[in-house]
TORKOL-4160 file (C-alpha; in steps of 0.2 Angstrom, whole numbers, padded with zeros to 4 digits, m for minus):
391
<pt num="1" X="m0021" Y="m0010" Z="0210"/>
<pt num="2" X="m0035" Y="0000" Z="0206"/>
<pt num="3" X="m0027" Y="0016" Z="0212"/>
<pt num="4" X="m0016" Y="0017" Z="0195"/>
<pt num="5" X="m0020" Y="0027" Z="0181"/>
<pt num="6" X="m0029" Y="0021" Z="0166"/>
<pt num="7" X="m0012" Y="0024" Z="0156"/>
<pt num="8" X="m0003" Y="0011" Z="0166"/>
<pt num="9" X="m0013" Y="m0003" Z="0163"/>
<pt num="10" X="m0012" Y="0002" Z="0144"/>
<pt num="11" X="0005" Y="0005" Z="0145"/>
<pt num="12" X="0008" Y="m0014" Z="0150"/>
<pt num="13" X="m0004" Y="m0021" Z="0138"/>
<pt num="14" X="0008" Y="m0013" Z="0125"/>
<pt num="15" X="0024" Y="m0018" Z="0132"/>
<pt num="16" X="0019" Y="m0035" Z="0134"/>
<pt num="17" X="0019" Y="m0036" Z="0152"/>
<pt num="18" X="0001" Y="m0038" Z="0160"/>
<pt num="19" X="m0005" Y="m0049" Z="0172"/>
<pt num="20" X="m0020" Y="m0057" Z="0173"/>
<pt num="21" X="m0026" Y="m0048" Z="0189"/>
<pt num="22" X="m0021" Y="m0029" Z="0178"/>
<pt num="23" X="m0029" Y="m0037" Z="0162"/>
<pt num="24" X="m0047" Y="m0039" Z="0171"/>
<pt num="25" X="m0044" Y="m0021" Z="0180"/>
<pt num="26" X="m0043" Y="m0013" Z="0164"/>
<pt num="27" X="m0056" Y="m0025" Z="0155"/>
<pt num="28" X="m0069" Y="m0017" Z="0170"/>
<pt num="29" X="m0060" Y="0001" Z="0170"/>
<pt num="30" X="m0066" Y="0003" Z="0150"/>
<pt num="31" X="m0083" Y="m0002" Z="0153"/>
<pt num="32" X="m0084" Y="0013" Z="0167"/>
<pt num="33" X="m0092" Y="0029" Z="0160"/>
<pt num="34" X="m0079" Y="0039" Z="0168"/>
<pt num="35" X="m0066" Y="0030" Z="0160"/>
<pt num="36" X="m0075" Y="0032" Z="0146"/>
<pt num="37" X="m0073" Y="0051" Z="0146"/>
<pt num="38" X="m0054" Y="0049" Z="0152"/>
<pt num="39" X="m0050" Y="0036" Z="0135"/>
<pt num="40" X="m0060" Y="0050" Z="0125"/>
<pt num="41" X="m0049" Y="0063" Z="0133"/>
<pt num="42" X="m0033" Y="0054" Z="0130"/>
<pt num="43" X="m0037" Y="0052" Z="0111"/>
<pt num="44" X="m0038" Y="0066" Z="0109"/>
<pt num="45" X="m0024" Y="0073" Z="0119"/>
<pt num="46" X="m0013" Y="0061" Z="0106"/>
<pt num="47" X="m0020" Y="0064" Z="0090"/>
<pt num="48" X="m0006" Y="0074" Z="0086"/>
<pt num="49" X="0008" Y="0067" Z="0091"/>
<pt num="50" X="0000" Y="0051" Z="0081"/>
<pt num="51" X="0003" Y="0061" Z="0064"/>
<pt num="52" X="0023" Y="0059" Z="0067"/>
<pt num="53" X="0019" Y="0040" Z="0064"/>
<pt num="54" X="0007" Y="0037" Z="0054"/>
<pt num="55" X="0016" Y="0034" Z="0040"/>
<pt num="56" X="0022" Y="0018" Z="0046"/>
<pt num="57" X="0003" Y="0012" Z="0046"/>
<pt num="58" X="m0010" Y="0004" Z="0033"/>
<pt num="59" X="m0021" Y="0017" Z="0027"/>
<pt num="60" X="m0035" Y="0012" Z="0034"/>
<pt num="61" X="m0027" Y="0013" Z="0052"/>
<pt num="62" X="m0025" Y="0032" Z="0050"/>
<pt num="63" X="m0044" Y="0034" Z="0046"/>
<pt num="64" X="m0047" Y="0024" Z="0060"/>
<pt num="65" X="m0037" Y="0034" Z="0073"/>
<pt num="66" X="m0044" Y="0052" Z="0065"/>
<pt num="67" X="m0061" Y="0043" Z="0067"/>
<pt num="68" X="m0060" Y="0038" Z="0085"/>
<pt num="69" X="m0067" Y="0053" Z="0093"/>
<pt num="70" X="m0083" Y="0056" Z="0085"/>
<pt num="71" X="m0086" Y="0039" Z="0085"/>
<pt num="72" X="m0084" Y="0036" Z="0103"/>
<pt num="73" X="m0100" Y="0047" Z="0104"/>
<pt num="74" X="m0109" Y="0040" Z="0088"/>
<pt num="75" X="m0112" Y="0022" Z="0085"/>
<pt num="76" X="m0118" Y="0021" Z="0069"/>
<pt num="77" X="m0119" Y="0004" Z="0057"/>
<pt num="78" X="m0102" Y="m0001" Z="0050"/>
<pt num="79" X="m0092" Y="m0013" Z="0062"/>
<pt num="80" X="m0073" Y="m0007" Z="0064"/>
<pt num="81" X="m0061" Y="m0018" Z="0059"/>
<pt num="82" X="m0040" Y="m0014" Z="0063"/>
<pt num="83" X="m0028" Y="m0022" Z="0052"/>
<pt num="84" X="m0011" Y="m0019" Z="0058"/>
<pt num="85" X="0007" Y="m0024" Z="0053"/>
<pt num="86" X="0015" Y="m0035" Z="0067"/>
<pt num="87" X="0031" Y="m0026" Z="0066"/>
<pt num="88" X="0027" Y="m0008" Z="0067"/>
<pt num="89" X="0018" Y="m0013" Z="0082"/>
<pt num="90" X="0027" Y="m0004" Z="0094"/>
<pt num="91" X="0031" Y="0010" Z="0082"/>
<pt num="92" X="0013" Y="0015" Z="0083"/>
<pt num="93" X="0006" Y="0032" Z="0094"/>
<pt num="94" X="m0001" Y="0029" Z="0108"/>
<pt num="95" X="m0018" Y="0033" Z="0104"/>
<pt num="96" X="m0018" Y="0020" Z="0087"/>
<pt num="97" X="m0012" Y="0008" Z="0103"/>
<pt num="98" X="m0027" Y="0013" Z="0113"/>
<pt num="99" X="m0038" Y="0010" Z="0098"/>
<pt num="100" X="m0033" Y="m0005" Z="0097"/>
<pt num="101" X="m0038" Y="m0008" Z="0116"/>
<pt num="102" X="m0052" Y="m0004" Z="0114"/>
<pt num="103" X="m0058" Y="m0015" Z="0101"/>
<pt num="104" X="m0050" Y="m0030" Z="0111"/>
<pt num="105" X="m0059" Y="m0025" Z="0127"/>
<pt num="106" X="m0075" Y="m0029" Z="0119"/>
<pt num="107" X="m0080" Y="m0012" Z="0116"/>
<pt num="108" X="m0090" Y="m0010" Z="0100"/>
<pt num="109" X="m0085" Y="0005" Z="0089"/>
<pt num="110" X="m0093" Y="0011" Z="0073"/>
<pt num="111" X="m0087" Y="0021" Z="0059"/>
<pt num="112" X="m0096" Y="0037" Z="0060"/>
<pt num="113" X="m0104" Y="0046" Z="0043"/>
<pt num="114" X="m0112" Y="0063" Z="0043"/>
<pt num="115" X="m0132" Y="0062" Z="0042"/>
<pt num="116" X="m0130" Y="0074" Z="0028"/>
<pt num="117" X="m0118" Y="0064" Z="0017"/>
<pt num="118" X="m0126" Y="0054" Z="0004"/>
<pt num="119" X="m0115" Y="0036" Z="0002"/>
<pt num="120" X="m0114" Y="0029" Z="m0013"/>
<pt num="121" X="m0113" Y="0009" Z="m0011"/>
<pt num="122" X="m0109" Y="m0003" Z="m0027"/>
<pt num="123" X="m0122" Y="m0016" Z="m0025"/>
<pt num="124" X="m0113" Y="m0033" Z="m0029"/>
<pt num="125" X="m0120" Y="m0045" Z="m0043"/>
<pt num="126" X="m0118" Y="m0059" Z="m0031"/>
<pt num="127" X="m0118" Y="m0061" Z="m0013"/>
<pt num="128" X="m0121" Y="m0076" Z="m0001"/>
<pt num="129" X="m0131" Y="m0074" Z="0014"/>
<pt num="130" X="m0127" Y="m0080" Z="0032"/>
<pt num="131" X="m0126" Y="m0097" Z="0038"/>
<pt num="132" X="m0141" Y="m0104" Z="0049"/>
<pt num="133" X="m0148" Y="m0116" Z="0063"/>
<pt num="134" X="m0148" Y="m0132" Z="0052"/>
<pt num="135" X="m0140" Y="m0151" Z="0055"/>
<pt num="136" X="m0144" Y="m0168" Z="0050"/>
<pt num="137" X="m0148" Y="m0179" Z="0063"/>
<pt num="138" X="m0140" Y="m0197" Z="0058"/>
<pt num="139" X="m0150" Y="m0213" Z="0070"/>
<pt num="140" X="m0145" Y="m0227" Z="0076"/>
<pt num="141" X="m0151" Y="m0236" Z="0063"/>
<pt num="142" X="m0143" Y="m0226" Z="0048"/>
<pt num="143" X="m0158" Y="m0217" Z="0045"/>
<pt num="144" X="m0156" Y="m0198" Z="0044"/>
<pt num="145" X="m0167" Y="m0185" Z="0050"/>
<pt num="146" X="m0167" Y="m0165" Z="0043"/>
<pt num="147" X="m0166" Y="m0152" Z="0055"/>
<pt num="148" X="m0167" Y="m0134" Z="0053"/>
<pt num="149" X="m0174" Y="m0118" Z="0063"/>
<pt num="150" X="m0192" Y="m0122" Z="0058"/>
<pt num="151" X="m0193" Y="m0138" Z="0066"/>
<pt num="152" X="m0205" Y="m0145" Z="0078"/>
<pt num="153" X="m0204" Y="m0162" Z="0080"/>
<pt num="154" X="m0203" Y="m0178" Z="0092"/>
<pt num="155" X="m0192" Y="m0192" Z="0089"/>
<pt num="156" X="m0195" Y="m0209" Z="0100"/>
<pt num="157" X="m0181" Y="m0223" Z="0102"/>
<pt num="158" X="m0187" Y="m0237" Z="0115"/>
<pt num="159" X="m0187" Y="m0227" Z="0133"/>
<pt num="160" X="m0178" Y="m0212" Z="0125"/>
<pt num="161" X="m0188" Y="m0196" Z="0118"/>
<pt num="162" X="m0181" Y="m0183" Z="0105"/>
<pt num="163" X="m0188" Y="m0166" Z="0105"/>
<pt num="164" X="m0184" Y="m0155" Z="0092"/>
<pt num="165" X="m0190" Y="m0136" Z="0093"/>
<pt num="166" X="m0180" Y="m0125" Z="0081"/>
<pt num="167" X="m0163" Y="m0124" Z="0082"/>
<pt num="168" X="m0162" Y="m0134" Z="0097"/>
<pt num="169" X="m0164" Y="m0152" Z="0100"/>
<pt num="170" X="m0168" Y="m0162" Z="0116"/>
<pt num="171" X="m0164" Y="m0180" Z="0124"/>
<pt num="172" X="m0174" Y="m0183" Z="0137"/>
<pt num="173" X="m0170" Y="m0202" Z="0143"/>
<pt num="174" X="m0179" Y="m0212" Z="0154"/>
<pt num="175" X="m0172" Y="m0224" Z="0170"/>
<pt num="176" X="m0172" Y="m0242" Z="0165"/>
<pt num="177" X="m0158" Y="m0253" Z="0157"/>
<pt num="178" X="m0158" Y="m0253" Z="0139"/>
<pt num="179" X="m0144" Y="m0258" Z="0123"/>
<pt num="180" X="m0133" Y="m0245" Z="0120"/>
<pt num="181" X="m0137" Y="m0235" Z="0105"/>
<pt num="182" X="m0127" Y="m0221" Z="0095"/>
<pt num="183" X="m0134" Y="m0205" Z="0086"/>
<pt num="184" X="m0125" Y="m0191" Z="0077"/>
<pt num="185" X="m0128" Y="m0174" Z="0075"/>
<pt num="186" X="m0120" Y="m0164" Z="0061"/>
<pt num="187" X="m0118" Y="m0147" Z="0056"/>
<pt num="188" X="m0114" Y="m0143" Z="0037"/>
<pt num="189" X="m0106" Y="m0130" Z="0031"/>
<pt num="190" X="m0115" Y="m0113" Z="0034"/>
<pt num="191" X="m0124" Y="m0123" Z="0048"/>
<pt num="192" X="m0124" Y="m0121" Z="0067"/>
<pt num="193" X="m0137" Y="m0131" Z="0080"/>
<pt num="194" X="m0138" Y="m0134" Z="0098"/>
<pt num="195" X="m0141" Y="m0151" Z="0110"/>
<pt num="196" X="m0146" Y="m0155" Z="0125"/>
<pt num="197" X="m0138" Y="m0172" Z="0128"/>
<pt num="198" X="m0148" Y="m0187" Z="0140"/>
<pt num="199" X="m0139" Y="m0182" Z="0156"/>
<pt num="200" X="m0142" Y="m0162" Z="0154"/>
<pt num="201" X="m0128" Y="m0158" Z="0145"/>
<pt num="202" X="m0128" Y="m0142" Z="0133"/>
<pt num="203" X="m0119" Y="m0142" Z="0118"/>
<pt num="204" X="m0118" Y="m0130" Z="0104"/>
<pt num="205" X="m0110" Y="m0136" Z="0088"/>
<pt num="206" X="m0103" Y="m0123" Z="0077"/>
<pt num="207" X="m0101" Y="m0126" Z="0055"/>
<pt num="208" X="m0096" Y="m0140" Z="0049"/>
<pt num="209" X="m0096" Y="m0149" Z="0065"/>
<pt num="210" X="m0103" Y="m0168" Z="0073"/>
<pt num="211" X="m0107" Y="m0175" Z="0090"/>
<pt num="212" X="m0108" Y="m0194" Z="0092"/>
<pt num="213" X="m0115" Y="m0199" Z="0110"/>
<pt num="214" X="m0126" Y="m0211" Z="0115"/>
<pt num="215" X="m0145" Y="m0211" Z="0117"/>
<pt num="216" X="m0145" Y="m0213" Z="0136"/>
<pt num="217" X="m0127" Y="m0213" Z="0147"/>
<pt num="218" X="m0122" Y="m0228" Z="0156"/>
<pt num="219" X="m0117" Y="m0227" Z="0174"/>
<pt num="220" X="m0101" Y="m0228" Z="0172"/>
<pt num="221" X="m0097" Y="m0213" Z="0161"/>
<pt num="222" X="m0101" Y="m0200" Z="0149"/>
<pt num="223" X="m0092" Y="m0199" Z="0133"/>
<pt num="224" X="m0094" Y="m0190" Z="0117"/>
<pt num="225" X="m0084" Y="m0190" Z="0102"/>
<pt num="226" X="m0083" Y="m0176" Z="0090"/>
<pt num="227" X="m0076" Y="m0164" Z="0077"/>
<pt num="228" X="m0077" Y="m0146" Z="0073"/>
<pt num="229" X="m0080" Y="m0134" Z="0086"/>
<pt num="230" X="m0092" Y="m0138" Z="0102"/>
<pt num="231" X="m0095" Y="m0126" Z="0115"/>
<pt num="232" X="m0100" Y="m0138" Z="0132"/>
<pt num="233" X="m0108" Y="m0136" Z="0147"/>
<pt num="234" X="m0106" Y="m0152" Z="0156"/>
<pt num="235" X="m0122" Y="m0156" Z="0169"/>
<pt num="236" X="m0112" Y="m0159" Z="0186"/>
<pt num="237" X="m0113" Y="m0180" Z="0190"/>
<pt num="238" X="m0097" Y="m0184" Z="0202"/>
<pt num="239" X="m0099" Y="m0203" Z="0199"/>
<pt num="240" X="m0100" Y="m0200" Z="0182"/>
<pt num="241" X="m0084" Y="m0191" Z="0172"/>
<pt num="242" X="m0089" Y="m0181" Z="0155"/>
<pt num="243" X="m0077" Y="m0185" Z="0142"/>
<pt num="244" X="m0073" Y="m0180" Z="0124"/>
<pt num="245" X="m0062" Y="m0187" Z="0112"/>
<pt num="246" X="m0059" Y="m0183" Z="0095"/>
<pt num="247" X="m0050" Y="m0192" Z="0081"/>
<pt num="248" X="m0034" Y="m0182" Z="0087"/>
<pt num="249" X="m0030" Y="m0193" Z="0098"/>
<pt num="250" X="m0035" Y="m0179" Z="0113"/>
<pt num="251" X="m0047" Y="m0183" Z="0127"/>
<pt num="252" X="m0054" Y="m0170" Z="0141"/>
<pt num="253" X="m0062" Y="m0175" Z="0156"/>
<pt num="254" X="m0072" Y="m0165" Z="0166"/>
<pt num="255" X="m0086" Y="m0165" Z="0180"/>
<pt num="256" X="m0096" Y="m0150" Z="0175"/>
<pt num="257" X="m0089" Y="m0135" Z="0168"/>
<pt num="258" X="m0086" Y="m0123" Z="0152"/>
<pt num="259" X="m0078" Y="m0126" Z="0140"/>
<pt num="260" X="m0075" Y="m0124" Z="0120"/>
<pt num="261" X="m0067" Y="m0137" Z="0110"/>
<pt num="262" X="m0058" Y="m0131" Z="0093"/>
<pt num="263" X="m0055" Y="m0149" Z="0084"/>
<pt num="264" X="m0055" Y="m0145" Z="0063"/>
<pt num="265" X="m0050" Y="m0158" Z="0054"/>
<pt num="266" X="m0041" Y="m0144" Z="0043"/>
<pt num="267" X="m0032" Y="m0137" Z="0057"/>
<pt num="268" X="m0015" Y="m0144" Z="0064"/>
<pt num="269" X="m0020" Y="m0145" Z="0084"/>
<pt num="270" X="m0036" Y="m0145" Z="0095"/>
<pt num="271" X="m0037" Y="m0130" Z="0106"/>
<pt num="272" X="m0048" Y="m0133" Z="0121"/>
<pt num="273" X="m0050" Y="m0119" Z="0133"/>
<pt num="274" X="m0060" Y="m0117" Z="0147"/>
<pt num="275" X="m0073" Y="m0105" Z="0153"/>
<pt num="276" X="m0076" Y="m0110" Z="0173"/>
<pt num="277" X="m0074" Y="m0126" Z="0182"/>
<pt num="278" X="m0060" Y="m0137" Z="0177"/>
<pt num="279" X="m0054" Y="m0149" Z="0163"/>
<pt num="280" X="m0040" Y="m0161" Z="0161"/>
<pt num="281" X="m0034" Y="m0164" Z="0142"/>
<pt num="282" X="m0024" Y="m0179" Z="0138"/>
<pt num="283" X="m0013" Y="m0185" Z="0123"/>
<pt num="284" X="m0004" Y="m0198" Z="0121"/>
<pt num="285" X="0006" Y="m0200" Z="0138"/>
<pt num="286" X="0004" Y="m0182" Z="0142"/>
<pt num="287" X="m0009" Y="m0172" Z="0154"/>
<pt num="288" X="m0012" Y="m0155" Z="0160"/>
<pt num="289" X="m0023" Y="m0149" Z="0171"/>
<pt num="290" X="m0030" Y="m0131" Z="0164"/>
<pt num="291" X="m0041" Y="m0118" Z="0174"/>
<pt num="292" X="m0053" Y="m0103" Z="0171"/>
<pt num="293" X="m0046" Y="m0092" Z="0159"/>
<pt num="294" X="m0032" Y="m0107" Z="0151"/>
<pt num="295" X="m0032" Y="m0116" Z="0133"/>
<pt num="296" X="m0022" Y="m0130" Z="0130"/>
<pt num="297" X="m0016" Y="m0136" Z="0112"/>
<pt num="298" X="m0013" Y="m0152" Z="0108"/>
<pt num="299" X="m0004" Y="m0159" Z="0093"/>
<pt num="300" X="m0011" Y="m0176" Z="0092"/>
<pt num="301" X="m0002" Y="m0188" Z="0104"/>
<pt num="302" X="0015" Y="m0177" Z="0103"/>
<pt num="303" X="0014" Y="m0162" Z="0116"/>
<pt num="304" X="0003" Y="m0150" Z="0124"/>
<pt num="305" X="0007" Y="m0131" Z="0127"/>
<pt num="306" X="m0003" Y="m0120" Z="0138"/>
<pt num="307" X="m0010" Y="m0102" Z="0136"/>
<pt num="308" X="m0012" Y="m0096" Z="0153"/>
<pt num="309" X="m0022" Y="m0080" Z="0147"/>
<pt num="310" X="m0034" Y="m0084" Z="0134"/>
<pt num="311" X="m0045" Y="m0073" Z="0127"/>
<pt num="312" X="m0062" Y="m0080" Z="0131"/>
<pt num="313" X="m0072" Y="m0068" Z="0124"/>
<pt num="314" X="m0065" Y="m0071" Z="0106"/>
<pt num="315" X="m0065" Y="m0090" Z="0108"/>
<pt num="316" X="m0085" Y="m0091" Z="0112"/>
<pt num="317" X="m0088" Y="m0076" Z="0100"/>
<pt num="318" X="m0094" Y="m0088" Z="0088"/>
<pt num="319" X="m0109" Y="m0095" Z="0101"/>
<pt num="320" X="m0114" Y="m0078" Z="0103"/>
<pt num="321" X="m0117" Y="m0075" Z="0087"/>
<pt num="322" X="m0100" Y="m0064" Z="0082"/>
<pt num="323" X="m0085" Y="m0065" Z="0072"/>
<pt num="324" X="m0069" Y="m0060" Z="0084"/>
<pt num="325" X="m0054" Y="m0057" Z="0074"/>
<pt num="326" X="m0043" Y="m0054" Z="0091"/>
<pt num="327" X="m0027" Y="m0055" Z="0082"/>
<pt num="328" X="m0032" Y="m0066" Z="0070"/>
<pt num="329" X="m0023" Y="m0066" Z="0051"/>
<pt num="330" X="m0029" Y="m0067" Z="0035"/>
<pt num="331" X="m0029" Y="m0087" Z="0033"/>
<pt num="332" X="m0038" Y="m0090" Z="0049"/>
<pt num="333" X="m0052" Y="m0078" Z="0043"/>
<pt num="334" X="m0056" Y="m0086" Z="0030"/>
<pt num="335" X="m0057" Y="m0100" Z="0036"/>
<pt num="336" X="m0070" Y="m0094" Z="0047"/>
<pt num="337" X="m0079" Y="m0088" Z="0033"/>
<pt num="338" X="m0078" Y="m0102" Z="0024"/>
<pt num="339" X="m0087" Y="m0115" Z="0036"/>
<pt num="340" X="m0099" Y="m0100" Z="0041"/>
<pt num="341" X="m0105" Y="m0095" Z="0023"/>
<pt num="342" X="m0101" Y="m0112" Z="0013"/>
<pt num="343" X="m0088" Y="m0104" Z="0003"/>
<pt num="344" X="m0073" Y="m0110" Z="m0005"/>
<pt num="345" X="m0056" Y="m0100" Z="m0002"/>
<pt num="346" X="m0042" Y="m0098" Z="m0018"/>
<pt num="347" X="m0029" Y="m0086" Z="m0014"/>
<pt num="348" X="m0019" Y="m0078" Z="m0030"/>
<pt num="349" X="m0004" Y="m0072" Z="m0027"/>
<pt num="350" X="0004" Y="m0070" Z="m0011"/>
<pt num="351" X="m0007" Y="m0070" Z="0002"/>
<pt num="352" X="m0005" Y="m0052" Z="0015"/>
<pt num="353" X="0004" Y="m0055" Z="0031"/>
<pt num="354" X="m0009" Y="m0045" Z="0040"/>
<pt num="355" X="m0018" Y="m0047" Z="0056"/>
<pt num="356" X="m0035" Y="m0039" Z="0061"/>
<pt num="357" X="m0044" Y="m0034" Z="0075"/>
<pt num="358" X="m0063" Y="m0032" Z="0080"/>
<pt num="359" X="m0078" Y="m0038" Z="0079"/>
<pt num="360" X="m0093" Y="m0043" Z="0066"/>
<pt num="361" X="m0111" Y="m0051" Z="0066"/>
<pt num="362" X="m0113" Y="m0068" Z="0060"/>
<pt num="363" X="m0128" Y="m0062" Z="0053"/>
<pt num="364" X="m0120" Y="m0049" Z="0039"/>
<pt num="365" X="m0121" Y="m0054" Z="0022"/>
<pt num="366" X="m0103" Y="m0061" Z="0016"/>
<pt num="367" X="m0101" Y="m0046" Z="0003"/>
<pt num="368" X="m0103" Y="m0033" Z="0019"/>
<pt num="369" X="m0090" Y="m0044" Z="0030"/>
<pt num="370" X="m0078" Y="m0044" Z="0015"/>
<pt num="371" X="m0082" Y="m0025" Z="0012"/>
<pt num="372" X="m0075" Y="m0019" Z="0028"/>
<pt num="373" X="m0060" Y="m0032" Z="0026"/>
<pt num="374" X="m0057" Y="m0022" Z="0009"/>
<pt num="375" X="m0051" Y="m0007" Z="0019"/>
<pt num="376" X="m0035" Y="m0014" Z="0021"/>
<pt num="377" X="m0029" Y="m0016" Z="0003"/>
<pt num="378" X="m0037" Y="m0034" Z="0000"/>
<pt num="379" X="m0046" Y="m0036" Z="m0016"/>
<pt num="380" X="m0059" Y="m0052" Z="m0017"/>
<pt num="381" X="m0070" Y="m0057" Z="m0028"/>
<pt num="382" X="m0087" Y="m0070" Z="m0027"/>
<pt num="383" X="m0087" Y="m0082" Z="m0040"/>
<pt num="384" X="m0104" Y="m0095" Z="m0035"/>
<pt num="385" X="m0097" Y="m0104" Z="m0022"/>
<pt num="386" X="m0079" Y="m0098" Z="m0022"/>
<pt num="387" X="m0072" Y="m0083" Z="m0013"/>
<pt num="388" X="m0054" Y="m0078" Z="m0025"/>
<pt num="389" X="m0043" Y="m0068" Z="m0013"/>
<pt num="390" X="m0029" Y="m0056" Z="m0019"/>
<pt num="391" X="m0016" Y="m0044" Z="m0013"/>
């Protein structure tokens, strides 16, 4: 499979006919150097014919496409965001296409500036920074402990010991029978903390999410409930199953594998995908078996549809520290933005049927995320704690 040219596998990204196994040949093909200079080669060789078409795309799509070839060779400091219009999609030249590739393949772009032009930035009046490692830790007595990336502290309840070291938090349970006790940990808004459960589980809870699980697992099974997002790594245990439930009515089961859990209360479906290993999802009377590489989505105790080609890398983004807009429109944004920089989110007017691709650090202020966003016709303003959003 190998033995095809670079433009083939492009060619069936843009058609809509890859397959997995071509997918994963092109994914490794564009992190090559040699395919590298090929890509670089193929820009360029299209730059012209893209001019016939540009008209039918945002302005900041043309910028983009002019930009591509000095920045393939200068990574500077402004991430590359693409909005497109879905229906002009295959309208657009080959190279905007490949552009687009590009940025989905994982490959980090930058907008090139001369070192001899001097950029004149408007400073905001008000910005919000970043969210951070930060939860509250609720016991099973009620009793509510603060957490943040500071922290250094121990935690004892009966055989059970709680070790806190910045943004991470520890179980370590001891053999013996004891009763069965609860505790929650809660990510606010603009928060973001990791656990390692009792049995030796990982967990990373994204904003605005919880995690209920006992103190110490029984020897029967494993089961956590939760909301928001949670990316797992289940500790292998045949005898006993890791499950999660949340309060849509959807349950995955698992021995030990990867997997991220999408479970908003603000959003109509879970999405639960899996990294490696393997994970059955329930709802209602309905099952489904997913593998490496699937999602499922559930619509609480109604139906189940599969993804069979997910994009992992945009799923887990968030774990790694990035915002991934793979496809992503202007609603779904926000709301990222939202949880992430405890912002609220009014829209006046209509709001732009746009969709964008890239990536961007968690770690950006929210006035340089919304800067770039502003490139394709988006006006926002901060207002406090309010983001206002119009066409």
């Amino acid at each position: 499979m190998t033995n095809k040219p670079l433009e083939y596998y492009i060619d069936r990204y843009i058609d809509g006919t890859i397959s997995k196994e071509e997918w994963q040949v092109l994914r490794t093909l564009l992190d090559q150097p040699e395919y590298a200079r090929l890509l670089d080669k193929l820009i360029d060789r299209q730059l012209i014919e893209a001019n016939q078409e540009v008209y039918d795309l945002p302005a900041v799509t043309e910028r983009v496409i002019r930009a591509l070839q000095p920045v393939l060779n200068n990574k500077q400091k402004k991430p590359l965001i693409v909005p497109y219009r879905t229906r002009f999609l295959r309208r657009w030249s080959w190279a905007a296409a490949v552009a687009v590739l590009v940025l989905i393949a994982g490959t980090f772009f930058w907008i090139h500036r001369s070192a001899n032009q001097d950029v004149v930035r408007e400073q905001p009046t008000t910005d919000i920074s970043p969210g951070s490692n930060k939860a509250i830790l609720t016991l099973s007595d009620g009793s509510k402990v603060t957490l943040d990336s500071t922290g250094n502290q121990m935690i004892r309840q009966g055989p059970t010991v709680v070790q806190q070291q910045g943004g991470q938090l520890t179980y370590n349970a001891h053999t013996g029978r004891t009763a069965l006790s609860y505790n929650t940990l809660t990510t606010p808004r603009g928060g973001q903390f990791r656990i390692t459960l009792p049995d030796g589980t990982r967990a990373w809870l994204n904003a605005a999410s919880s995690i209920r699980y006992p103190t110490a697992f029984n020897d029967k099974d494993r089961t956590v409930a939760i909301t928001g997002e949670i990316y797992f790594e289940v500790a292998k245990d045949a005898r006993r199953p890791f499950r999660v439930t949340s309060d849509k009515q959807t349950v995955i089961e698992v021995l030990g594998t990867s997997f991220n859990v999408n479970a908003y209360t603000d959003e109509p479906f879970v999405n639960t995908t899996l990294v490696d290993g393997s994970v059955l999802v329930r709802t209602g009377d309905k099952s489904v078996q997913l593998s490496p590489g699937e999602a499922a989505r559930t619509v609480a105790g109604e139906k189940i549809s599969i993804e069979q080609h997910a994009n992992i890398a945009a799923v887990t983004a968030w774990k790694n520290g990035l915002f991934n807009f793979y496809g992503a429109d202007l609603q779904t944004i926000m709301k990222q933005l939202s949880r992430w920089y405890d912002v609220d989110i009014i829209y006046t007017g209509s709001i732009p049927q746009r969709k964008f691709w890239g990536e961007m650090q968690r770690t950006l202020h929210l006035s340089e995320i919304l800067e770039v966003l502003k490139e394709s016709n988006i006006h926002f303003r901060i207002e406090g704690k309010t983001l206002i959003v119009a066409p």
